[in-house]
C-alpha positions, 0 to 999 in steps of 0.5 A: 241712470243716477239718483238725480234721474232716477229722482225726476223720473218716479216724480213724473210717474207720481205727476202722470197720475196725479198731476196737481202735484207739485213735484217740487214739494215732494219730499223724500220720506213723505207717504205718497198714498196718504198725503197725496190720496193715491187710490189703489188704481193711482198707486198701480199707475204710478208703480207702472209708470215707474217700471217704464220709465226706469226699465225695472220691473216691480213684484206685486210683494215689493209694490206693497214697500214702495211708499215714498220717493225715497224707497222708489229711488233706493228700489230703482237703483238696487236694480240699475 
């Protein structure tokens, strides 16, 4: 996967959950819980999402760092 992939895939995760989003609107340092009220079982989903789209599994500790697109992609890609 490149960061381009890696990118489409964590916005589908987020759209998945939250599907009034527009992935296009996203911006890589926005905090997704706050702008978009993720509640803690849409964040959950979301990490999930993530860890089955991207083949990465997600600790409960590093779930906790994850809040924008932008700190997805560089998790995703350190474990790639």
């Amino acid at each position: 996967m490149n960061t381009l992939s890696i990118r489409e895939a964590i916005l589908a995760a987020l759209v998945s959950v939250a599907p009034e989003i527009d992935p296009d609107e996203v911006g890589d340092d926005t905090d997704l819980r706050e702008e978009y009220d993720l509640d803690s079982f849409d964040y959950m989903n979301f990490l999930t999402g993530i860890q089955t789209r991207c083949g990465v599994l997600i600790s409960e500790a590093d779930a906790g760092k994850m809040l924008t697109v932008g700190k997805c992609v560089k998790f995703v890609e350190k474990r790639k």
